[in-house]
CHARMM internal coordinates of N, CA and C (Angstrom, degrees):
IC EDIT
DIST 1 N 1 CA 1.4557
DIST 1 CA 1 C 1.5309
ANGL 1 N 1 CA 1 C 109.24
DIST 1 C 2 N 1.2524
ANGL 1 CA 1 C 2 N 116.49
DIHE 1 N 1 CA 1 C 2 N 145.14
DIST 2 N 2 CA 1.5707
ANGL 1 C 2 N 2 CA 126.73
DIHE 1 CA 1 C 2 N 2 CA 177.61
DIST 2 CA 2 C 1.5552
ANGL 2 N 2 CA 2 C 107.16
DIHE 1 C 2 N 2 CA 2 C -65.65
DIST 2 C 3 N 1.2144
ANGL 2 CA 2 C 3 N 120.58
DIHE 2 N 2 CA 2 C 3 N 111.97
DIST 3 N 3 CA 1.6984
ANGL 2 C 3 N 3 CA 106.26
DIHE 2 CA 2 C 3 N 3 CA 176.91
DIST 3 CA 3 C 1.5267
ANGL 3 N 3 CA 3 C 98.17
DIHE 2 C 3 N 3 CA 3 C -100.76
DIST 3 C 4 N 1.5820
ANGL 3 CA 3 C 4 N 133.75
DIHE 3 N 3 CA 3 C 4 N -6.27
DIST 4 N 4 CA 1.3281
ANGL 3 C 4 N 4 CA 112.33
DIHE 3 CA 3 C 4 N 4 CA 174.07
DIST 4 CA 4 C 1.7972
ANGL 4 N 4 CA 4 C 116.41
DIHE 3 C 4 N 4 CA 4 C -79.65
DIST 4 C 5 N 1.1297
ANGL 4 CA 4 C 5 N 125.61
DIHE 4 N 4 CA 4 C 5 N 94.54
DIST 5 N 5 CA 1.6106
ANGL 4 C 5 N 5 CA 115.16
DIHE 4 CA 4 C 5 N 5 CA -165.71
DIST 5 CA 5 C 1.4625
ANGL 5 N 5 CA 5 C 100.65
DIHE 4 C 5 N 5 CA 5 C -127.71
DIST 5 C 6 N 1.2613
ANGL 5 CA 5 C 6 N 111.91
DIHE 5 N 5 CA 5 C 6 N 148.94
DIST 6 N 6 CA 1.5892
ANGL 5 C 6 N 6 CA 128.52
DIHE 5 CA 5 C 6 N 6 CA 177.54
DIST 6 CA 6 C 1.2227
ANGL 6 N 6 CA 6 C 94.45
DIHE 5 C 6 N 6 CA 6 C -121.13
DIST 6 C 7 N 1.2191
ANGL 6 CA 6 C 7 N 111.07
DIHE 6 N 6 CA 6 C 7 N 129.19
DIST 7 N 7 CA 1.7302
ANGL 6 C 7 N 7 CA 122.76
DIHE 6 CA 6 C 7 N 7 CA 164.80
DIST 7 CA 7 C 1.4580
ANGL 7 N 7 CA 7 C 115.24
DIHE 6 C 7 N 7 CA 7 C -95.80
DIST 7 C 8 N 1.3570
ANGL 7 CA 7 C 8 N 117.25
DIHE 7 N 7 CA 7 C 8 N 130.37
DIST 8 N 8 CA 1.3063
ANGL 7 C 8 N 8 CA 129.91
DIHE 7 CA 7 C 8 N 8 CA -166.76
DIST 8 CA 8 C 1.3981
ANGL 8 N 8 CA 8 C 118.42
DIHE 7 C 8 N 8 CA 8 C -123.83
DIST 8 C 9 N 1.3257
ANGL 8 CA 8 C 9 N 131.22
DIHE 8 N 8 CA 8 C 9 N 135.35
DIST 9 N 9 CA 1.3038
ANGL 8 C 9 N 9 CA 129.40
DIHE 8 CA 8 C 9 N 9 CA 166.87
DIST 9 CA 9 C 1.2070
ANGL 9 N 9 CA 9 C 125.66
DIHE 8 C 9 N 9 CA 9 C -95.96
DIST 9 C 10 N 0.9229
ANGL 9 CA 9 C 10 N 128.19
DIHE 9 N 9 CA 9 C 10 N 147.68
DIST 10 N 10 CA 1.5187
ANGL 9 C 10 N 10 CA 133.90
DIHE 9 CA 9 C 10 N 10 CA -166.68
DIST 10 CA 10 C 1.3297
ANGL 10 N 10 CA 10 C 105.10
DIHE 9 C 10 N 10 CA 10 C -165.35
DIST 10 C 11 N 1.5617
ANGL 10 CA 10 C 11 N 123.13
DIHE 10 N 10 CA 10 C 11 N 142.55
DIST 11 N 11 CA 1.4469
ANGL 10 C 11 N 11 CA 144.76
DIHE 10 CA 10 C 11 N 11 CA 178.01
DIST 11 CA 11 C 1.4941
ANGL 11 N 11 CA 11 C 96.93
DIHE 10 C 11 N 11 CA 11 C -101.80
DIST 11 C 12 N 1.5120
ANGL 11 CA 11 C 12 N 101.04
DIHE 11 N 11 CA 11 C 12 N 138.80
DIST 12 N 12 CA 1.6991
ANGL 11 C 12 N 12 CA 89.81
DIHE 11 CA 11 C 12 N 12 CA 177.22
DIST 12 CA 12 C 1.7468
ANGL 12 N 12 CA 12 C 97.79
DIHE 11 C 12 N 12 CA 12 C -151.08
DIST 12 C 13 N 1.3224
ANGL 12 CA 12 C 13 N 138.73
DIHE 12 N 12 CA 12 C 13 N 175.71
DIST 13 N 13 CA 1.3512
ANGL 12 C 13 N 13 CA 105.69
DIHE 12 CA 12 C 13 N 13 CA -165.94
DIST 13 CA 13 C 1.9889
ANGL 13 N 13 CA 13 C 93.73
DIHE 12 C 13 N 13 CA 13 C -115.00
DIST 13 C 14 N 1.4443
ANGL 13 CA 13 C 14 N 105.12
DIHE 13 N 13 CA 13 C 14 N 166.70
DIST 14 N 14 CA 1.0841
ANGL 13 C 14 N 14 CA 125.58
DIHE 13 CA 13 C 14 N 14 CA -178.57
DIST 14 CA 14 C 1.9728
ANGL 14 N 14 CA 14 C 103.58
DIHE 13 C 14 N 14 CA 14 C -26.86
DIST 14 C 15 N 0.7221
ANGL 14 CA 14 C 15 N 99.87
DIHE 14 N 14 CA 14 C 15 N -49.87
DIST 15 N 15 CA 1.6195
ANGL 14 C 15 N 15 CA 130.15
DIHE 14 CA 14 C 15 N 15 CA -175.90
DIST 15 CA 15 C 1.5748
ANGL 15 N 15 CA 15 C 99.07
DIHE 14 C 15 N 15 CA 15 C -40.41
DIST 15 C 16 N 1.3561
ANGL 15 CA 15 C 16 N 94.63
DIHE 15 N 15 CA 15 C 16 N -89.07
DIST 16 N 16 CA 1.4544
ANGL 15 C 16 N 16 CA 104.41
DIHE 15 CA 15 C 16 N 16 CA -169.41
DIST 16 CA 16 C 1.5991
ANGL 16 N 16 CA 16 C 131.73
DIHE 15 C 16 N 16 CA 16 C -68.46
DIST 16 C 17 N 1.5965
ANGL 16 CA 16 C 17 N 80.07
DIHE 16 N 16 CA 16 C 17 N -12.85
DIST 17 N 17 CA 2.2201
ANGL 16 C 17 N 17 CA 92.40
DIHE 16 CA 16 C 17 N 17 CA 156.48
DIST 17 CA 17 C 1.2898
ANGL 17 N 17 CA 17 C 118.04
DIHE 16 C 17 N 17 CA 17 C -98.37
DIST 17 C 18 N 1.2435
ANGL 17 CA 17 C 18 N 104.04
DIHE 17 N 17 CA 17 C 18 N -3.84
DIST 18 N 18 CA 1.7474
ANGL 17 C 18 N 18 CA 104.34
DIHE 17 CA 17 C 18 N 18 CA 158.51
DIST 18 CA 18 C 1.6557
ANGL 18 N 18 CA 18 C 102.86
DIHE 17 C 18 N 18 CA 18 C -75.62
DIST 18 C 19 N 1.2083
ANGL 18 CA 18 C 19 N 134.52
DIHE 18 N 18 CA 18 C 19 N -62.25
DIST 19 N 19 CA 1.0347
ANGL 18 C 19 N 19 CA 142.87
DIHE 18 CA 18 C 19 N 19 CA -155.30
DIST 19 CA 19 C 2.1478
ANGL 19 N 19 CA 19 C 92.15
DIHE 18 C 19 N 19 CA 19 C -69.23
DIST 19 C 20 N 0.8277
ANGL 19 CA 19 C 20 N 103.48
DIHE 19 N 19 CA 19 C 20 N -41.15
DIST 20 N 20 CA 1.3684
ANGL 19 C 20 N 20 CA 113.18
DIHE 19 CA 19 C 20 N 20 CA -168.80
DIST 20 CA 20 C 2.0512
ANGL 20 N 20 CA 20 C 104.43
DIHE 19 C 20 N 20 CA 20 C -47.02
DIST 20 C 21 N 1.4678
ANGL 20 CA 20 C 21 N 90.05
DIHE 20 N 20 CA 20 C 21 N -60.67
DIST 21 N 21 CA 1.2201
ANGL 20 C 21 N 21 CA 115.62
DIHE 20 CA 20 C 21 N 21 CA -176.53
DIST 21 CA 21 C 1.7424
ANGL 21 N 21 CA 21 C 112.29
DIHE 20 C 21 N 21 CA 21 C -57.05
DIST 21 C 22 N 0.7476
ANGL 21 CA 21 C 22 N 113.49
DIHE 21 N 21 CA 21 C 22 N -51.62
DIST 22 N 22 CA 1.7775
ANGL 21 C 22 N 22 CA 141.57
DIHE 21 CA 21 C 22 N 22 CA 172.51
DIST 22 CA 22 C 1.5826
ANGL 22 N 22 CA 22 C 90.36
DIHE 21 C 22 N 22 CA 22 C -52.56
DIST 22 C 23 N 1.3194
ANGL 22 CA 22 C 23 N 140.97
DIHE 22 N 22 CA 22 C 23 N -70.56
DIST 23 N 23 CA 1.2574
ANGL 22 C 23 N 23 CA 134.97
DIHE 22 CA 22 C 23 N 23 CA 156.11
DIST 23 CA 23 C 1.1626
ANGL 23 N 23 CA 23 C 125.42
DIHE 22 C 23 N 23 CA 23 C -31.67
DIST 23 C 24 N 1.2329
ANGL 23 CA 23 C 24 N 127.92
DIHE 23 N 23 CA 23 C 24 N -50.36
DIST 24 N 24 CA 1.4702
ANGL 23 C 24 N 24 CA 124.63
DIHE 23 CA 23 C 24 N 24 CA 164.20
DIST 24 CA 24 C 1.4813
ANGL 24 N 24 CA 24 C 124.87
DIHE 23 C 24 N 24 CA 24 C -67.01
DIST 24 C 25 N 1.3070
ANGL 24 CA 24 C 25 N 111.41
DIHE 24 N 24 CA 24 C 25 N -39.63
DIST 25 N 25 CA 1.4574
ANGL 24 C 25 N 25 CA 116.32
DIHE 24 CA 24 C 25 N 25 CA 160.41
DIST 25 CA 25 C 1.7055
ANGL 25 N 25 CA 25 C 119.51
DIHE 24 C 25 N 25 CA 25 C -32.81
DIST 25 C 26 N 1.4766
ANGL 25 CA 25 C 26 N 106.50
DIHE 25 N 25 CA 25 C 26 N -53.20
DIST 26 N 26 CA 0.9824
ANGL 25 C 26 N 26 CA 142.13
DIHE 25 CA 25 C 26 N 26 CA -160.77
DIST 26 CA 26 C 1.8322
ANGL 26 N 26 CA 26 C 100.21
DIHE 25 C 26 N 26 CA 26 C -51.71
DIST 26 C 27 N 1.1591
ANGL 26 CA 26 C 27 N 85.60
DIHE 26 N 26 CA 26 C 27 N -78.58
DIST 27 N 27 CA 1.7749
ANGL 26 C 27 N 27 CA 116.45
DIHE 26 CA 26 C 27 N 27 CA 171.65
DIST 27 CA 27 C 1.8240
ANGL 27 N 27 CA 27 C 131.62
DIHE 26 C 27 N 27 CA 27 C -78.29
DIST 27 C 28 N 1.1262
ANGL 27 CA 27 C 28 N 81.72
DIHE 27 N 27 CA 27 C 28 N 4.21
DIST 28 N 28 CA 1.2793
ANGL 27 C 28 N 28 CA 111.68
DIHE 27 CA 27 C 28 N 28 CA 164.39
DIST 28 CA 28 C 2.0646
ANGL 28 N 28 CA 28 C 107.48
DIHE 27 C 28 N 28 CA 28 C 49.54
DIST 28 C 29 N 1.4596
ANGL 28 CA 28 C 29 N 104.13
DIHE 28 N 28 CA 28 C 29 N 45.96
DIST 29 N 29 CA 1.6575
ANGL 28 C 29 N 29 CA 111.57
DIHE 28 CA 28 C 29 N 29 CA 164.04
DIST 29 CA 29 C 1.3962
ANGL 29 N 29 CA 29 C 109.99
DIHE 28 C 29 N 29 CA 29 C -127.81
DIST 29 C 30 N 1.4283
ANGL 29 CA 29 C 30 N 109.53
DIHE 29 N 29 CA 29 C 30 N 162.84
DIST 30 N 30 CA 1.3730
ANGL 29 C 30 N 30 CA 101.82
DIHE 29 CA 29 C 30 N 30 CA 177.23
DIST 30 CA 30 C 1.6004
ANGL 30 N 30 CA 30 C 132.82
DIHE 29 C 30 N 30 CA 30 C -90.13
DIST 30 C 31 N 1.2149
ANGL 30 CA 30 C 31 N 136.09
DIHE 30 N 30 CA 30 C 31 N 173.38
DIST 31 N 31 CA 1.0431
ANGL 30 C 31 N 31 CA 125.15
DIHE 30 CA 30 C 31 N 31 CA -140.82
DIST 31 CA 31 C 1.7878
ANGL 31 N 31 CA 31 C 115.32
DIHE 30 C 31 N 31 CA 31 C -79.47
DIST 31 C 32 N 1.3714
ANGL 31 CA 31 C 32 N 114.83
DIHE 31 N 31 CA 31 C 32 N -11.03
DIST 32 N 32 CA 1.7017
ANGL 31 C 32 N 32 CA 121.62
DIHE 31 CA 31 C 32 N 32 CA 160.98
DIST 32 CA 32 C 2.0161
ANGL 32 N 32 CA 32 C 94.77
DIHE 31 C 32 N 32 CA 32 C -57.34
DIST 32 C 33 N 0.7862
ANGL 32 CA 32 C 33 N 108.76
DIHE 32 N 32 CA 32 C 33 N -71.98
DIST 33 N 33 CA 1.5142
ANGL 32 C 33 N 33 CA 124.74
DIHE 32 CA 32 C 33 N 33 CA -158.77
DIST 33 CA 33 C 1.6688
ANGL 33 N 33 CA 33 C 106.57
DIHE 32 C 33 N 33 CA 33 C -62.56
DIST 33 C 34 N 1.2499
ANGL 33 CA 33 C 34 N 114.43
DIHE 33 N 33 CA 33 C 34 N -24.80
DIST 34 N 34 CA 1.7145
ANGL 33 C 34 N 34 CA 123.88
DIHE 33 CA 33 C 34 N 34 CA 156.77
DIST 34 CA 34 C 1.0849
ANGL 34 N 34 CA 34 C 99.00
DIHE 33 C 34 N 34 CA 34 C -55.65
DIST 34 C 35 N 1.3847
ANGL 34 CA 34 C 35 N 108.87
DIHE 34 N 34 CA 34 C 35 N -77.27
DIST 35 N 35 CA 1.9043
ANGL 34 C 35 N 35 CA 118.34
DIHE 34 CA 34 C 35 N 35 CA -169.45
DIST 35 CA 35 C 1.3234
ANGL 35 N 35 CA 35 C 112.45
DIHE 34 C 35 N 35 CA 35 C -46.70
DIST 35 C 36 N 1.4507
ANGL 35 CA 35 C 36 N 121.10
DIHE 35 N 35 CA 35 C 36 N -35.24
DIST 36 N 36 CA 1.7076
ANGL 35 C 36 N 36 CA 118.02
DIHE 35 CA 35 C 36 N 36 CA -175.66
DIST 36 CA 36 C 1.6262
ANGL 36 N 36 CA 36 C 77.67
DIHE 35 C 36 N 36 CA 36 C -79.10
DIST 36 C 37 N 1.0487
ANGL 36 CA 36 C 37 N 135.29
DIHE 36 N 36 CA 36 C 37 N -105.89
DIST 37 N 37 CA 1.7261
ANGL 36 C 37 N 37 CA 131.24
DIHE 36 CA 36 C 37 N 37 CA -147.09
DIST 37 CA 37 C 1.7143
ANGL 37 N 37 CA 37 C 108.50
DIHE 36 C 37 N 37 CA 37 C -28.89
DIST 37 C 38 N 1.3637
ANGL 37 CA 37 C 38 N 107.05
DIHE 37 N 37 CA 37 C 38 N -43.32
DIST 38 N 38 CA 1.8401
ANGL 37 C 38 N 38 CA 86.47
DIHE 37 CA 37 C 38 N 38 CA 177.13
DIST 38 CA 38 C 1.1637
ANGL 38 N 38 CA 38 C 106.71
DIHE 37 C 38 N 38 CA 38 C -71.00
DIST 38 C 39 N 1.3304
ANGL 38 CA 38 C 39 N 134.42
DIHE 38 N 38 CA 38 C 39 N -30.30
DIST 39 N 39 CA 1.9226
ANGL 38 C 39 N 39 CA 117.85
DIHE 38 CA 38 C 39 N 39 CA -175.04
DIST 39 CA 39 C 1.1284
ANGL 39 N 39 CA 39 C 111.78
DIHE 38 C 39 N 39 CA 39 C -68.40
DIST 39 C 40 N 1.4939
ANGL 39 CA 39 C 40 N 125.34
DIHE 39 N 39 CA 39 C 40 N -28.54
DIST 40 N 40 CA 1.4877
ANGL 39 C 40 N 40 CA 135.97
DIHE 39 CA 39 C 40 N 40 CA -171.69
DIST 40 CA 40 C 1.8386
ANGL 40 N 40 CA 40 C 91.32
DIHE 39 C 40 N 40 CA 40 C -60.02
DIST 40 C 41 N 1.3988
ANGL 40 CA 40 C 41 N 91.09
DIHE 40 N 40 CA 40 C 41 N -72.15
DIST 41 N 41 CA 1.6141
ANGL 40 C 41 N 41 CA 111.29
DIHE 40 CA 40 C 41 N 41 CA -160.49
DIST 41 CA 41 C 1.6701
ANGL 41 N 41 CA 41 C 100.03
DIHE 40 C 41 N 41 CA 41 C -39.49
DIST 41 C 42 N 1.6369
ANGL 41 CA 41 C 42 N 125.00
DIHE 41 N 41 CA 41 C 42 N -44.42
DIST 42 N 42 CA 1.2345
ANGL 41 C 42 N 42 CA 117.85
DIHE 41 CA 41 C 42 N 42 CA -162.32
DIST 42 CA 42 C 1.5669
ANGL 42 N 42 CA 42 C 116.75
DIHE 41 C 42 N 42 CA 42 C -82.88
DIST 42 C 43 N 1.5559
ANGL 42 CA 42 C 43 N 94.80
DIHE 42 N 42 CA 42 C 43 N -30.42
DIST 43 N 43 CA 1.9368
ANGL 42 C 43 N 43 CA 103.65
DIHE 42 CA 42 C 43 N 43 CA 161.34
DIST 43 CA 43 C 1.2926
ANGL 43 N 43 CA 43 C 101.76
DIHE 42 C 43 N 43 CA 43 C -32.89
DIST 43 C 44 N 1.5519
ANGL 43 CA 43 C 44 N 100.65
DIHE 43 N 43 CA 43 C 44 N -87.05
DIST 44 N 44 CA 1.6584
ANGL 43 C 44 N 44 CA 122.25
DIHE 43 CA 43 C 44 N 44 CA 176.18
DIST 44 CA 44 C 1.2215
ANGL 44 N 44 CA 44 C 117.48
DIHE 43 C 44 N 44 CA 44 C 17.09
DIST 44 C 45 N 1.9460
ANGL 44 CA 44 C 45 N 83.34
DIHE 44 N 44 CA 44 C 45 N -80.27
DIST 45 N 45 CA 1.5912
ANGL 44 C 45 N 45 CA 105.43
DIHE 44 CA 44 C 45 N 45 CA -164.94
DIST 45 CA 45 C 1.7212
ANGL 45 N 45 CA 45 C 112.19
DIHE 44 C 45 N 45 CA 45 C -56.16
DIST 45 C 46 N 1.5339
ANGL 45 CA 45 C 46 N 108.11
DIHE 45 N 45 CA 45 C 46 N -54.18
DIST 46 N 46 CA 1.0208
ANGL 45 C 46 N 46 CA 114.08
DIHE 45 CA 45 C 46 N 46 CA -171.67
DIST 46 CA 46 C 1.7901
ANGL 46 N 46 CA 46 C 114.17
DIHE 45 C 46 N 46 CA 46 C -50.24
DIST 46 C 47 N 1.3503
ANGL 46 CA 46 C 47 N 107.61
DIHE 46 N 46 CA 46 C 47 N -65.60
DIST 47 N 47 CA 1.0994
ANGL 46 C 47 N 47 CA 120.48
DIHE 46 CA 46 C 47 N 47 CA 156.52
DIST 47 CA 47 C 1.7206
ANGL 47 N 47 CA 47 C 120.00
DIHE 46 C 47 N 47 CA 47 C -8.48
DIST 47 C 48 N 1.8371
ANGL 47 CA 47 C 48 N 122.00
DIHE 47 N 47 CA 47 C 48 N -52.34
DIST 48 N 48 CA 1.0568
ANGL 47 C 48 N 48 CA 134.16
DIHE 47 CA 47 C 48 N 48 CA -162.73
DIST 48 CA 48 C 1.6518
ANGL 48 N 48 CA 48 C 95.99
DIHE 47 C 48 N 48 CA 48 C -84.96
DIST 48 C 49 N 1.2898
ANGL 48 CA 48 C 49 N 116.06
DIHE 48 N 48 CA 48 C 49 N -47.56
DIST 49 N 49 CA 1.2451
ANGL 48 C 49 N 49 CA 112.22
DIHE 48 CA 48 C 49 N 49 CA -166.71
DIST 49 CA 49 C 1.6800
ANGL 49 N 49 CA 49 C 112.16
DIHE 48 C 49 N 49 CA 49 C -74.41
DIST 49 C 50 N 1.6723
ANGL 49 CA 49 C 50 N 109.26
DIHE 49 N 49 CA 49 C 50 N -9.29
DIST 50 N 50 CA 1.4349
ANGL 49 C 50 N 50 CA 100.07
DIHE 49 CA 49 C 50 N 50 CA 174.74
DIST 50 CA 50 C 1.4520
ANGL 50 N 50 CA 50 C 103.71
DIHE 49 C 50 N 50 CA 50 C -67.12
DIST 50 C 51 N 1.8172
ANGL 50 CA 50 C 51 N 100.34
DIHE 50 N 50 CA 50 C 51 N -50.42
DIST 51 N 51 CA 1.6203
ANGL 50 C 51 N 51 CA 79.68
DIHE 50 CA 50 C 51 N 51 CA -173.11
DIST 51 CA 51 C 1.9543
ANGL 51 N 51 CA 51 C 136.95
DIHE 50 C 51 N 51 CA 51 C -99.12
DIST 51 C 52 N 1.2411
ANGL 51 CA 51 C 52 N 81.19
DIHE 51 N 51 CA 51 C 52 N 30.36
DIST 52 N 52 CA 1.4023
ANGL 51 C 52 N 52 CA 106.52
DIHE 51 CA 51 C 52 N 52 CA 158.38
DIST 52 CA 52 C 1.5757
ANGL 52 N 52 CA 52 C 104.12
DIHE 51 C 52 N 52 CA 52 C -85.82
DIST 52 C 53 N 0.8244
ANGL 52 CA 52 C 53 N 108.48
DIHE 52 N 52 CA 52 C 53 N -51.09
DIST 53 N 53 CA 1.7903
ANGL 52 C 53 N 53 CA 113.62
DIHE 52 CA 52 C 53 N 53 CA 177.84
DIST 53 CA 53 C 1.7352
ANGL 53 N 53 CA 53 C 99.81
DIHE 52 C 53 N 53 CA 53 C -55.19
DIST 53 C 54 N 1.2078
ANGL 53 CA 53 C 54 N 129.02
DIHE 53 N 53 CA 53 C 54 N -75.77
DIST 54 N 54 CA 1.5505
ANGL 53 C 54 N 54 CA 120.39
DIHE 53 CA 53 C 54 N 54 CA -173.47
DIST 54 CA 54 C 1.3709
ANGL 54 N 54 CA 54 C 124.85
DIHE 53 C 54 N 54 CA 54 C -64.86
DIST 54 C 55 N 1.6761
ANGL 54 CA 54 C 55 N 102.74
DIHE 54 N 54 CA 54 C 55 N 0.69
DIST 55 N 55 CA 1.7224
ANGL 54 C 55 N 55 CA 118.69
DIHE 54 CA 54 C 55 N 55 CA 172.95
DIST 55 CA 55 C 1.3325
ANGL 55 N 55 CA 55 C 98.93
DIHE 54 C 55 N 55 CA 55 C -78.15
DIST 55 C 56 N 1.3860
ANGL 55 CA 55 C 56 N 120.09
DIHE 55 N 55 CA 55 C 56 N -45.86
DIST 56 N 56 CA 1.4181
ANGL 55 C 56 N 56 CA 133.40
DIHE 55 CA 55 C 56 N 56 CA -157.81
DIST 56 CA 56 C 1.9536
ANGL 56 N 56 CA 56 C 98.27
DIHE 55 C 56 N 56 CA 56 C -77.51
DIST 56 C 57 N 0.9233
ANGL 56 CA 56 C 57 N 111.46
DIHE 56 N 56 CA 56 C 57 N -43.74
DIST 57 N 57 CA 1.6836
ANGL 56 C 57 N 57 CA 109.61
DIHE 56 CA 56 C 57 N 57 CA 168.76
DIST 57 CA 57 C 1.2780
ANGL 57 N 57 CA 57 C 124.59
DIHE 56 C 57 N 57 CA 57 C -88.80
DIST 57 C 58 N 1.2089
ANGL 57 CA 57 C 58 N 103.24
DIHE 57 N 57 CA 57 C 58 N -8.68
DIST 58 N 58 CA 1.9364
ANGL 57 C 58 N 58 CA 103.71
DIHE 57 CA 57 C 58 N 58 CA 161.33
DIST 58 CA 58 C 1.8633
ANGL 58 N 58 CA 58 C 95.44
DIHE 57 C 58 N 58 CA 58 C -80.43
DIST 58 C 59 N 1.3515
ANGL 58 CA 58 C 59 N 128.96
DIHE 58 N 58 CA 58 C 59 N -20.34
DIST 59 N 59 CA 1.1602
ANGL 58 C 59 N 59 CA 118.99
DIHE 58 CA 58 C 59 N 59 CA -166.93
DIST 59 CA 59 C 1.7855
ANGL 59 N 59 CA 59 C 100.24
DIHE 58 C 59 N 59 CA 59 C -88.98
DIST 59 C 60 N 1.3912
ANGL 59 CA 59 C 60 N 107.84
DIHE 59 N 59 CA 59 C 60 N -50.60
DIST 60 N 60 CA 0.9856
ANGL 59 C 60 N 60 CA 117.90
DIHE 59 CA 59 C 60 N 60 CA -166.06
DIST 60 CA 60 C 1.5404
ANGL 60 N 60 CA 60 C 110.12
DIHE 59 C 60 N 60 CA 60 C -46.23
DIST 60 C 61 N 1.5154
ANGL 60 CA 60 C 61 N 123.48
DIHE 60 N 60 CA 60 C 61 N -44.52
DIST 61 N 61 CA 1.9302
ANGL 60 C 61 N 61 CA 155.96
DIHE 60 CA 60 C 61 N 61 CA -146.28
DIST 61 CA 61 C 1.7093
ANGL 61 N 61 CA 61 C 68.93
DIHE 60 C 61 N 61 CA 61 C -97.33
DIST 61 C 62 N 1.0758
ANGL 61 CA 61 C 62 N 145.93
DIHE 61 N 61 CA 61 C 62 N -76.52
DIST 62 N 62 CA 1.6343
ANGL 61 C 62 N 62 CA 142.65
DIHE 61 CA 61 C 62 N 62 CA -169.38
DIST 62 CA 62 C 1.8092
ANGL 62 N 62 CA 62 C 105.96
DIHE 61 C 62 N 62 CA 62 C -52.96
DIST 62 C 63 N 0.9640
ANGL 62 CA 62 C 63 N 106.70
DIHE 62 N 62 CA 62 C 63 N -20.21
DIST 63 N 63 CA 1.7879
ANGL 62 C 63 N 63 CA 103.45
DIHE 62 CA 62 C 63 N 63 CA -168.73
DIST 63 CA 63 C 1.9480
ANGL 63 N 63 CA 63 C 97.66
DIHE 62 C 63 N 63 CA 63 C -82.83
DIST 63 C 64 N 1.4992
ANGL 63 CA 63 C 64 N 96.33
DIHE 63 N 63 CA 63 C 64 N -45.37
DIST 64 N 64 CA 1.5787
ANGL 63 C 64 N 64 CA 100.20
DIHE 63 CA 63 C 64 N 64 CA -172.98
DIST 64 CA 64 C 1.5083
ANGL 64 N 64 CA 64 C 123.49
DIHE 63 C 64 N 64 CA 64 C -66.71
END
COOR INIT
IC SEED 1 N 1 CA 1 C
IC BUILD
């Protein structure tokens, strides 16, 4: 288990802790451990598409 943890508050609307929960349902953790795997996952993503983005203009600056 992770013992370094920061507890955080956050307002979020009816909505998206429905959906939250429904995800955890899903995957069967509870809803802290939903919320850590989707923030991870969306870093990630974002993260990937930057450097897909500066792959794509190192290609582009190589094409010309």
């Amino acid at each position: 288990m992770v013992k370094n943890l920061v507890r955080v508050t956050v307002n979020l609307t009816p909505e998206l802790v429905e959906r939250i929960e429904a995800y955890a349902g899903k995957v069967n953790v509870n809803r802290t451990a939903a919320i850590s795997v989707l923030l991870s996952d969306a870093l990630d993503q974002k993260e990937t598409m930057k450097t897909i983005n500066s792959m794509m203009d190192i290609y582009q600056e190589q094409k010309q």
